[in-house]
PDB file of N, CA, C, O and CB in Angstrom:
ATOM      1  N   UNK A   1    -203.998  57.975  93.202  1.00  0.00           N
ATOM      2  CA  UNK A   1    -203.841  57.617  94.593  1.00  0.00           C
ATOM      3  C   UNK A   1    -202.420  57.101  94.820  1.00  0.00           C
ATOM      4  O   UNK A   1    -202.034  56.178  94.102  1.00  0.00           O
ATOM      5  CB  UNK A   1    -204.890  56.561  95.011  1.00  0.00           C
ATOM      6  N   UNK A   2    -201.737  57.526  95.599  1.00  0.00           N
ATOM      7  CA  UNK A   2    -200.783  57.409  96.000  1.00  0.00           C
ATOM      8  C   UNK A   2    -200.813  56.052  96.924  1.00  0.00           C
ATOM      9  O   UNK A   2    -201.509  55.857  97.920  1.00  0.00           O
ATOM     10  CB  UNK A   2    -200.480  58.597  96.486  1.00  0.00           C
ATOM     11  N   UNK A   3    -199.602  54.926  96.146  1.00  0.00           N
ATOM     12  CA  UNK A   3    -199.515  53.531  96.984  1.00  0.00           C
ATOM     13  C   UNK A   3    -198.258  53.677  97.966  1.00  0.00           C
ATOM     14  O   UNK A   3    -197.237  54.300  97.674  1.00  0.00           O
ATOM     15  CB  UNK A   3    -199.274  52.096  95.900  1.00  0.00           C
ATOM     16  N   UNK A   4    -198.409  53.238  98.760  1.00  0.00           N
ATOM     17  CA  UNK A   4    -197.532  53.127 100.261  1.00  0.00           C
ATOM     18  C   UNK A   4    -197.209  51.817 100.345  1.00  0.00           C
ATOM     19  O   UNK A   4    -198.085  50.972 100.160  1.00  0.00           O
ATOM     20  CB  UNK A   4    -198.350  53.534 101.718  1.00  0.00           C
ATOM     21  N   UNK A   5    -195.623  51.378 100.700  1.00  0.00           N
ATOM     22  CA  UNK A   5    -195.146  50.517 100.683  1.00  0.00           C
ATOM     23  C   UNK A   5    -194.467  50.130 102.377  1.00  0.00           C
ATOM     24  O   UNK A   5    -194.056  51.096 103.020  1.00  0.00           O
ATOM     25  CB  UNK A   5    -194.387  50.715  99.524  1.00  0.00           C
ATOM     26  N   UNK A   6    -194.413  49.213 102.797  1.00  0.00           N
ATOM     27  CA  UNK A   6    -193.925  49.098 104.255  1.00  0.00           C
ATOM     28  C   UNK A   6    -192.666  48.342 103.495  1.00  0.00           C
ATOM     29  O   UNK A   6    -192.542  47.497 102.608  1.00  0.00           O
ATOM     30  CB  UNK A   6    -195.022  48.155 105.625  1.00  0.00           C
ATOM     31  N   UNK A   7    -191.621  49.290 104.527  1.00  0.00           N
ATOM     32  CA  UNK A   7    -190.314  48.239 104.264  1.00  0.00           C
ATOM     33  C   UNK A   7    -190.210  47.090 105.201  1.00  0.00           C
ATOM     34  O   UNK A   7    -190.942  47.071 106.190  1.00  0.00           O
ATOM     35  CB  UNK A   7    -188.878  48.992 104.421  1.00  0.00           C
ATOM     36  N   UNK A   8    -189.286  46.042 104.953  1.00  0.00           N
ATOM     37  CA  UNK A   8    -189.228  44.705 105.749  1.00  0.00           C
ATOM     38  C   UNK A   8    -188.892  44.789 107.242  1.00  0.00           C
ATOM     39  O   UNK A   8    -188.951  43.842 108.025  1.00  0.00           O
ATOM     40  CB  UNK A   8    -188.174  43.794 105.129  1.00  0.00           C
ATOM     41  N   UNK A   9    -188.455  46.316 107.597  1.00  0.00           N
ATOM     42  CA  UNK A   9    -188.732  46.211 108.992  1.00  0.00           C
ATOM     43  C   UNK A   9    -190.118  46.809 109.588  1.00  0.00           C
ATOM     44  O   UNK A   9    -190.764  46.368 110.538  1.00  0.00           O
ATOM     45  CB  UNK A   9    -187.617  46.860 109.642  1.00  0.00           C
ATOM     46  N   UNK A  10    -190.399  47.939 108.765  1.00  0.00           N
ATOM     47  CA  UNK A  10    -191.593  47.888 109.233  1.00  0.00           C
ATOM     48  C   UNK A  10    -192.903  46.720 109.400  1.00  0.00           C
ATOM     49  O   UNK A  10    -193.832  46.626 110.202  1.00  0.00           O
ATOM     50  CB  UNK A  10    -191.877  48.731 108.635  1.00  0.00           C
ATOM     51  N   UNK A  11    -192.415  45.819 108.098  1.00  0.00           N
ATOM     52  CA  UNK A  11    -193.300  44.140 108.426  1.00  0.00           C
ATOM     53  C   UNK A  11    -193.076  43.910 109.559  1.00  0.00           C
ATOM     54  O   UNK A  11    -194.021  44.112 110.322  1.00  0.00           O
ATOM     55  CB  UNK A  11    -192.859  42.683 107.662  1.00  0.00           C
ATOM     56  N   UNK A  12    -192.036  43.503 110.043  1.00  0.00           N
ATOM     57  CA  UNK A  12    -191.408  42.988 111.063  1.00  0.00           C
ATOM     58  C   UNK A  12    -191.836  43.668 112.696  1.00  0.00           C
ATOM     59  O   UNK A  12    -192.018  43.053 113.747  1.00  0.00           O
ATOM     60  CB  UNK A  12    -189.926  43.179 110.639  1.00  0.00           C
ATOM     61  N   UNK A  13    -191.899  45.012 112.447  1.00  0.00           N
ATOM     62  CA  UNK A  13    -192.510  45.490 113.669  1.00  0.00           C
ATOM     63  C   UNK A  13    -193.901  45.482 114.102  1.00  0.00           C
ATOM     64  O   UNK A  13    -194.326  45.403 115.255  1.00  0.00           O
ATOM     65  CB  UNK A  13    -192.232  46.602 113.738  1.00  0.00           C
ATOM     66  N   UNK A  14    -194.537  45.575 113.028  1.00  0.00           N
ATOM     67  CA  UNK A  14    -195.727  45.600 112.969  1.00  0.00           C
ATOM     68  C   UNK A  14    -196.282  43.872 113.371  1.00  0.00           C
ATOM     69  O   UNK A  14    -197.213  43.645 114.143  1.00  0.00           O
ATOM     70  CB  UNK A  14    -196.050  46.251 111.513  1.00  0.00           C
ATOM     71  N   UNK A  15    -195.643  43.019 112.804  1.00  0.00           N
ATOM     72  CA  UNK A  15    -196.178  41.796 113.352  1.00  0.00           C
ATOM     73  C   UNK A  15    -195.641  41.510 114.472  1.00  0.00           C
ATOM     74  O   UNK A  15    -196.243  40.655 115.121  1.00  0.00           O
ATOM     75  CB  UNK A  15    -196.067  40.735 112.586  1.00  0.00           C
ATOM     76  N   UNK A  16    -194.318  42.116 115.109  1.00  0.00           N
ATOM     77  CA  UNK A  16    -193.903  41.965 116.654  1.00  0.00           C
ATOM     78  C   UNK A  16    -195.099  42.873 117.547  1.00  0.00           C
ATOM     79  O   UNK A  16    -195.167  42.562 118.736  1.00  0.00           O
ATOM     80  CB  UNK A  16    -192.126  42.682 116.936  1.00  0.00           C
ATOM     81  N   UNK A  17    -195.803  43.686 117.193  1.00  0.00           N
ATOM     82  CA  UNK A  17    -196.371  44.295 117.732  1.00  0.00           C
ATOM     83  C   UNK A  17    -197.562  43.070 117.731  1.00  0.00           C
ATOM     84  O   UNK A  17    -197.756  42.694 118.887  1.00  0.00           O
ATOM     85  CB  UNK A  17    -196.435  45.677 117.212  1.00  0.00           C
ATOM     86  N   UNK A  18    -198.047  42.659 117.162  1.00  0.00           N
ATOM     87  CA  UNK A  18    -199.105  42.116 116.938  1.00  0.00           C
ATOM     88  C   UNK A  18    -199.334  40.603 117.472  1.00  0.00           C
ATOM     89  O   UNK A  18    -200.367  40.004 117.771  1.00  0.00           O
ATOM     90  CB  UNK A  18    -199.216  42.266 115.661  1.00  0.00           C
ATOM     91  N   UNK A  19    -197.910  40.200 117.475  1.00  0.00           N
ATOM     92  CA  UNK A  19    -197.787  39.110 118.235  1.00  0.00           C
ATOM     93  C   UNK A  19    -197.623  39.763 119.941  1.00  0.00           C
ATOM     94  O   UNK A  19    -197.746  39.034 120.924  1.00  0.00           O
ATOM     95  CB  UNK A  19    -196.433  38.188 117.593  1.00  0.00           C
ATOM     96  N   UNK A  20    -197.412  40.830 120.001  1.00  0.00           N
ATOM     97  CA  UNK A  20    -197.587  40.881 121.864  1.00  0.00           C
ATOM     98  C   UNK A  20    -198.635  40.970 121.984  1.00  0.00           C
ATOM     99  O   UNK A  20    -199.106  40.158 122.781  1.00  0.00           O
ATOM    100  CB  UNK A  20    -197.027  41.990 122.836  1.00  0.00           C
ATOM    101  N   UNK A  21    -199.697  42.005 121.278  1.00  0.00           N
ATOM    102  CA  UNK A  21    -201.072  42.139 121.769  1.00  0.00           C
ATOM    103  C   UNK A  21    -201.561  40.586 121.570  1.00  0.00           C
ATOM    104  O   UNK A  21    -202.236  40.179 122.515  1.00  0.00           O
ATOM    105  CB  UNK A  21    -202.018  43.355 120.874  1.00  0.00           C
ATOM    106  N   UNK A  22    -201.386  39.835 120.723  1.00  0.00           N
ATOM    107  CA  UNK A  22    -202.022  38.154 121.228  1.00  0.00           C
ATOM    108  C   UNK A  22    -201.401  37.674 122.503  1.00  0.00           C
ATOM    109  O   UNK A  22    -202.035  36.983 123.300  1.00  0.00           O
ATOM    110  CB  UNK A  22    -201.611  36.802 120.040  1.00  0.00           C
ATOM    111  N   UNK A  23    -200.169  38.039 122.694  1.00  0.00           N
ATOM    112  CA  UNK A  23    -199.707  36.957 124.147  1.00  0.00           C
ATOM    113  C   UNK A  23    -200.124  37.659 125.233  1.00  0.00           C
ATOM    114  O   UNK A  23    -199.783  37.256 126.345  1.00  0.00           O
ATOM    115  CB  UNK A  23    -197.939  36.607 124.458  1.00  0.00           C
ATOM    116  N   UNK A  24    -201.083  39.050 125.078  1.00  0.00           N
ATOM    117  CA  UNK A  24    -201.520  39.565 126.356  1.00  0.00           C
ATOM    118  C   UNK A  24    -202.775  39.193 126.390  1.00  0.00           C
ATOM    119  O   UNK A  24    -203.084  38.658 127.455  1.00  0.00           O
ATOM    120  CB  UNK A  24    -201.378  40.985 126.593  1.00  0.00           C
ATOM    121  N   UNK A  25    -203.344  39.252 125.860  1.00  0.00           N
ATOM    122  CA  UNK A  25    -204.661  38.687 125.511  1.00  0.00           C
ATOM    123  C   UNK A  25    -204.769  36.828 126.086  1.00  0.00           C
ATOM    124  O   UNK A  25    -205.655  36.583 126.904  1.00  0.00           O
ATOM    125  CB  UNK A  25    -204.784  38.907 123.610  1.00  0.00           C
ATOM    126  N   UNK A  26    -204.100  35.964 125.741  1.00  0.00           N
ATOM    127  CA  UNK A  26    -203.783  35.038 126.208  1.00  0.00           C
ATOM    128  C   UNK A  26    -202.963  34.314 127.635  1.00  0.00           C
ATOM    129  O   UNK A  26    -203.039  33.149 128.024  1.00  0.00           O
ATOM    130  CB  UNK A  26    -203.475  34.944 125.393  1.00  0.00           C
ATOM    131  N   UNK A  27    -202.314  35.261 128.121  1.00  0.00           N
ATOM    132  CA  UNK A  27    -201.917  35.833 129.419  1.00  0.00           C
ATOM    133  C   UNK A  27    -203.169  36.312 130.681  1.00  0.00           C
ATOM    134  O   UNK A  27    -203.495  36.097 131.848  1.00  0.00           O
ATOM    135  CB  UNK A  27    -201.071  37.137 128.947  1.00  0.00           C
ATOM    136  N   UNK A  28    -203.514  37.040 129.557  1.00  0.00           N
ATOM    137  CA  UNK A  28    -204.091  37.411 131.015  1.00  0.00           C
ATOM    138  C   UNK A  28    -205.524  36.981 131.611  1.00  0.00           C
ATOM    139  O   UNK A  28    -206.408  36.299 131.092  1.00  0.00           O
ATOM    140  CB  UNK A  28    -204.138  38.871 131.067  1.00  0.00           C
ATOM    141  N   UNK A  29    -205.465  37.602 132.869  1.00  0.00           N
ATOM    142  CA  UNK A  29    -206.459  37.201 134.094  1.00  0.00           C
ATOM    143  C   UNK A  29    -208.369  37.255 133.290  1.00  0.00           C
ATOM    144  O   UNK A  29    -209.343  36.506 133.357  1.00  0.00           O
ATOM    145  CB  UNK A  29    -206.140  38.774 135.702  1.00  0.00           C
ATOM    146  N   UNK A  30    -208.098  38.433 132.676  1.00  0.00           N
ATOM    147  CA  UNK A  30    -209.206  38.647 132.291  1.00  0.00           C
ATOM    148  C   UNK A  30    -209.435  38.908 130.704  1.00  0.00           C
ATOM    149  O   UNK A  30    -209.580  40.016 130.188  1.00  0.00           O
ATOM    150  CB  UNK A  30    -209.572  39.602 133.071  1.00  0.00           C
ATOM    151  N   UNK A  31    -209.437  37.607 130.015  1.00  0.00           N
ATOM    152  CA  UNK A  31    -209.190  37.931 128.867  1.00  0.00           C
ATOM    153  C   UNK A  31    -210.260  38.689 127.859  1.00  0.00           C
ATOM    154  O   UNK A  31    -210.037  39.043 126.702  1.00  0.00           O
ATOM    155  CB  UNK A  31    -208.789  36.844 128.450  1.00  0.00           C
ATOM    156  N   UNK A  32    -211.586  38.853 128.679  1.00  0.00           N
ATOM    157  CA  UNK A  32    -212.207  39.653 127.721  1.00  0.00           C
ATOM    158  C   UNK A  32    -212.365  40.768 127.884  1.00  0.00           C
ATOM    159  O   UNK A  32    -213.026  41.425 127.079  1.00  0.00           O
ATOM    160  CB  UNK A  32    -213.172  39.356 127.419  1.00  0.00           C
ATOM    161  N   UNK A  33    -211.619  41.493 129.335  1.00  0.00           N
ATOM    162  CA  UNK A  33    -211.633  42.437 129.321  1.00  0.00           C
ATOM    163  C   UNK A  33    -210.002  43.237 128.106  1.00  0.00           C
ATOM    164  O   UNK A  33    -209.997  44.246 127.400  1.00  0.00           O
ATOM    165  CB  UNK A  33    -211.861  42.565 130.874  1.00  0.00           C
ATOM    166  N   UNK A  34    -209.082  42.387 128.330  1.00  0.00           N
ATOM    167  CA  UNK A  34    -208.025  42.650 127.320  1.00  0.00           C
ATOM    168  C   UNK A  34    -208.365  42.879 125.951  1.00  0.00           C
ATOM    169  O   UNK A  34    -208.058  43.903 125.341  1.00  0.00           O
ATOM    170  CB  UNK A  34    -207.166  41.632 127.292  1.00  0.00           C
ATOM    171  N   UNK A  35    -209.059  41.831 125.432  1.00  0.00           N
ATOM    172  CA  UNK A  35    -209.715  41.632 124.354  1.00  0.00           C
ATOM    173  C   UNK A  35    -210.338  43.008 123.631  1.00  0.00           C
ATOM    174  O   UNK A  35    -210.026  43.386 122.502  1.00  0.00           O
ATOM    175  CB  UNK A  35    -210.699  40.660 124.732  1.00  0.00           C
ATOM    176  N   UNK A  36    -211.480  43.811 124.708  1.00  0.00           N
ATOM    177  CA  UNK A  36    -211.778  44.743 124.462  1.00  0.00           C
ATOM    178  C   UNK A  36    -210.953  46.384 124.471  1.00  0.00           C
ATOM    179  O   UNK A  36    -211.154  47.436 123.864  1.00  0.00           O
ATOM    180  CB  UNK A  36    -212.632  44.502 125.050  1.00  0.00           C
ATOM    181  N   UNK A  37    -210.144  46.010 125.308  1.00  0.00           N
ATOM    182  CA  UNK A  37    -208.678  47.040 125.594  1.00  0.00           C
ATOM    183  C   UNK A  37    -208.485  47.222 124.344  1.00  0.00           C
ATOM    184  O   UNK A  37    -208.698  48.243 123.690  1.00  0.00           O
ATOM    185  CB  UNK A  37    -207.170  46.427 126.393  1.00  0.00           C
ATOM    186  N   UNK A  38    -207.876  45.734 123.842  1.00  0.00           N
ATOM    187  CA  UNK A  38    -206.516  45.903 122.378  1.00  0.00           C
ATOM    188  C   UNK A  38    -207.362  46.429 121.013  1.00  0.00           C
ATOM    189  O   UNK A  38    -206.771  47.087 120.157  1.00  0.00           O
ATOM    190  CB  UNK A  38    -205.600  43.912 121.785  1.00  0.00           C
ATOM    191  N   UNK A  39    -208.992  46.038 120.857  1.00  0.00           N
ATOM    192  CA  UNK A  39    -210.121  46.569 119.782  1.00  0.00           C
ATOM    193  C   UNK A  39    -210.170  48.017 120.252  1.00  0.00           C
ATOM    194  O   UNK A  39    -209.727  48.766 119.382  1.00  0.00           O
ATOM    195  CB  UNK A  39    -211.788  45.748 119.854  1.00  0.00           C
ATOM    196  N   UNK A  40    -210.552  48.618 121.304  1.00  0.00           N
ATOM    197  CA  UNK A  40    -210.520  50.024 121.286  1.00  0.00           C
ATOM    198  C   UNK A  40    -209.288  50.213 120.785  1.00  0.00           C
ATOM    199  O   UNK A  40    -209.365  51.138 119.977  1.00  0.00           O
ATOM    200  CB  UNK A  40    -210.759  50.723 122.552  1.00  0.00           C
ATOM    201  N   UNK A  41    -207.757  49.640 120.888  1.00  0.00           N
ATOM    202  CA  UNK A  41    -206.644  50.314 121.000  1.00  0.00           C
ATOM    203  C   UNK A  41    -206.471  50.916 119.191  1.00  0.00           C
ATOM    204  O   UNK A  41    -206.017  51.939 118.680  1.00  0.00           O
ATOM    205  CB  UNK A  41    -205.356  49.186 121.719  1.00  0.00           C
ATOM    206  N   UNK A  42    -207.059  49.741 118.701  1.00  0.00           N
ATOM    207  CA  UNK A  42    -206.933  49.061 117.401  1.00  0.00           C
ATOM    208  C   UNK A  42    -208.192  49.995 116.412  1.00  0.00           C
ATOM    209  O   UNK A  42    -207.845  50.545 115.367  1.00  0.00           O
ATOM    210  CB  UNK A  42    -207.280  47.143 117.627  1.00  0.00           C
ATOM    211  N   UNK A  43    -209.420  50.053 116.839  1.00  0.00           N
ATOM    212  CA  UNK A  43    -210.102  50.893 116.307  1.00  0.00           C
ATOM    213  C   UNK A  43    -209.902  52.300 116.205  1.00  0.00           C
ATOM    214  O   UNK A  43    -210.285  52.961 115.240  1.00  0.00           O
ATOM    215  CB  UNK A  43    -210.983  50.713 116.718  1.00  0.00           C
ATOM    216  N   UNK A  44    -209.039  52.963 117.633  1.00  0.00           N
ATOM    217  CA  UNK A  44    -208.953  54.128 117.881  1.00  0.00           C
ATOM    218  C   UNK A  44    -207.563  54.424 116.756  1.00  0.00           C
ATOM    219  O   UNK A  44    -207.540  55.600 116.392  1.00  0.00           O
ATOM    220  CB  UNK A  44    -208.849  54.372 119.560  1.00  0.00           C
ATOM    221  N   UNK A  45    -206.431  53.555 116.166  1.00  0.00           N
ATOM    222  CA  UNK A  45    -205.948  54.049 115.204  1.00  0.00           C
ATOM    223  C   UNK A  45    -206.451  53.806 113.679  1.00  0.00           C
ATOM    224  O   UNK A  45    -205.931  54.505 112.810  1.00  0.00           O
ATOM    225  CB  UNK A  45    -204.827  53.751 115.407  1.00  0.00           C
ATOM    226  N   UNK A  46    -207.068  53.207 113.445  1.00  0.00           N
ATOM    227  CA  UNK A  46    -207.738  53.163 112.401  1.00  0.00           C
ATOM    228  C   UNK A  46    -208.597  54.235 111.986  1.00  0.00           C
ATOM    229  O   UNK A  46    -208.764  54.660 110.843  1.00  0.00           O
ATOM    230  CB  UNK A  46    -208.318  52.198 112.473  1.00  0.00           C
ATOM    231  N   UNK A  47    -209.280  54.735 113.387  1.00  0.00           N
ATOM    232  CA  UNK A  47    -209.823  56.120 113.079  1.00  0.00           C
ATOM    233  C   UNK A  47    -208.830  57.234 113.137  1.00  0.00           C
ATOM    234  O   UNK A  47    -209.245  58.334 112.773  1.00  0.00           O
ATOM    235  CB  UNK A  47    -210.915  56.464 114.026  1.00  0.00           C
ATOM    236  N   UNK A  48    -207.404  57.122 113.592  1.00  0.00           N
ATOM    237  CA  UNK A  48    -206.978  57.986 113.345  1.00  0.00           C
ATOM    238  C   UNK A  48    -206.302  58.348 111.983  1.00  0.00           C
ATOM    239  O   UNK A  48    -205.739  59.386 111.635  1.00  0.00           O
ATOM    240  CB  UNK A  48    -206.467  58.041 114.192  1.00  0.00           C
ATOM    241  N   UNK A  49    -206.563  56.993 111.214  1.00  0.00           N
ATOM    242  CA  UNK A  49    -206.142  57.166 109.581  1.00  0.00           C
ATOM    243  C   UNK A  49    -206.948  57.688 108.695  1.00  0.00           C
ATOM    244  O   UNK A  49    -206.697  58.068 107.551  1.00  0.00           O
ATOM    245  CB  UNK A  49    -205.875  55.998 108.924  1.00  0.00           C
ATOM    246  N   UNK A  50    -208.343  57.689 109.526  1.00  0.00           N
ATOM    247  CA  UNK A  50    -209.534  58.241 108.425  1.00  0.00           C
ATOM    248  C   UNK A  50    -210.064  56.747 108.414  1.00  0.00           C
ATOM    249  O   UNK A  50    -210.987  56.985 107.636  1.00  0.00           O
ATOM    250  CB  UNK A  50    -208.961  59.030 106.597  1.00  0.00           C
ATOM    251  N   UNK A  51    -210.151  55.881 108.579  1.00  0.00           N
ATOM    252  CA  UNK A  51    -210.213  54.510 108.432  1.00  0.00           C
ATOM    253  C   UNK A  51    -211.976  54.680 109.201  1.00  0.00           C
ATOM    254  O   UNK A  51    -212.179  55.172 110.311  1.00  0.00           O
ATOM    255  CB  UNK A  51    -208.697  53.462 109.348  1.00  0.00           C
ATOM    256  N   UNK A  52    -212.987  54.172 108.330  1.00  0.00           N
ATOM    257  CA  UNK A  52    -214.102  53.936 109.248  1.00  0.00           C
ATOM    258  C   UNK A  52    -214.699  52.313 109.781  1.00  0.00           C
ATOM    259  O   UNK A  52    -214.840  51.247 109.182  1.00  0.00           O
ATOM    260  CB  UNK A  52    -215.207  54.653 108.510  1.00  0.00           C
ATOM    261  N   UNK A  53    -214.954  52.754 111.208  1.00  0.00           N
ATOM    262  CA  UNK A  53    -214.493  50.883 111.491  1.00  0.00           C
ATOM    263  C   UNK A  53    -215.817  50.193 111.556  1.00  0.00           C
ATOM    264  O   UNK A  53    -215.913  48.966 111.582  1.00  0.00           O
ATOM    265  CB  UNK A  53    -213.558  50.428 113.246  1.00  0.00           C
ATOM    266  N   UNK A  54    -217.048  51.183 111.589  1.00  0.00           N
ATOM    267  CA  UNK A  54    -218.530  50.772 111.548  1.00  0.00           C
ATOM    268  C   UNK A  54    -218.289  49.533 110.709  1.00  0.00           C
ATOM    269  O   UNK A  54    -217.881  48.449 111.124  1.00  0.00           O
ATOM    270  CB  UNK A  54    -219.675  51.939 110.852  1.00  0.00           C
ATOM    271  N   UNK A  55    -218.506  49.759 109.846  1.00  0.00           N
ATOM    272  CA  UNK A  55    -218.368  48.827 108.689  1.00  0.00           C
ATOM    273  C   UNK A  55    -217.591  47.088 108.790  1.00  0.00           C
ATOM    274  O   UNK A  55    -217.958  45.967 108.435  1.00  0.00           O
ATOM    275  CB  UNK A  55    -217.482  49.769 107.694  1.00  0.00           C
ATOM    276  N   UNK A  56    -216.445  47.617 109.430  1.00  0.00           N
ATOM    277  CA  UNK A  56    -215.727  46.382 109.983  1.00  0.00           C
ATOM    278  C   UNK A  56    -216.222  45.431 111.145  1.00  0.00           C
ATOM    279  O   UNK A  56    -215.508  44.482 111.468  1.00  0.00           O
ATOM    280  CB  UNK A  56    -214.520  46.840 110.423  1.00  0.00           C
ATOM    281  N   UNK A  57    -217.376  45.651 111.753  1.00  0.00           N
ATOM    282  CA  UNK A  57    -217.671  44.789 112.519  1.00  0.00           C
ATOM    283  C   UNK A  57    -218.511  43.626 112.444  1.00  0.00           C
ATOM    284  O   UNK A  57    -219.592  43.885 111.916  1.00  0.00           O
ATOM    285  CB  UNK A  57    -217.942  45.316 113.217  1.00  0.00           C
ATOM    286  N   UNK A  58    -218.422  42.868 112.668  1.00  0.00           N
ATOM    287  CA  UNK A  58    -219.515  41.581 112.676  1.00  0.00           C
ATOM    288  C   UNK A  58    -220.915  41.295 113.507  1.00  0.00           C
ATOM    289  O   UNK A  58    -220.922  41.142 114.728  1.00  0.00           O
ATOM    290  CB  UNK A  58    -218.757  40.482 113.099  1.00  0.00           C
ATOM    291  N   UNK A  59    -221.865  41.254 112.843  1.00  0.00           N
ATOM    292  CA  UNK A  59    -223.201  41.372 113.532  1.00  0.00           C
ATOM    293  C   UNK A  59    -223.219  39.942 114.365  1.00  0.00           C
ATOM    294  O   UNK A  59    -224.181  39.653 115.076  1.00  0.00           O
ATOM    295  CB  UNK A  59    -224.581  41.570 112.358  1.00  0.00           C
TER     296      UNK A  59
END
């Protein structure tokens, strides 16, 4: 299996990214509708890695 490495900007973007989806979420008017926005946004690439997200959820 082939290991994949993120370089230090890709860290870096990836947690700038991650810190906006929290300050929108916290921003806004309707935060559980955001909430559910940024999980579809978030599930829908995970499935686009092959990633299955059943599994990842909490009962």
């Amino acid at each position: 299996m082939e290991v994949l490495e993120m370089t230090e900007k890709e860290q870096a973007t990836a947690l700038i990214e991650e810190y906006s989806k929290l300050q929108r979420i916290l921003k806004s008017q309707d935060r559980d509708s955001e909430l559910n926005y940024q999980l579809k946004i978030t599930k829908a690439k995970l499935e686009a890695l092959g990633i299955v997200t059943e599994h990842l959820e909490i009962d």
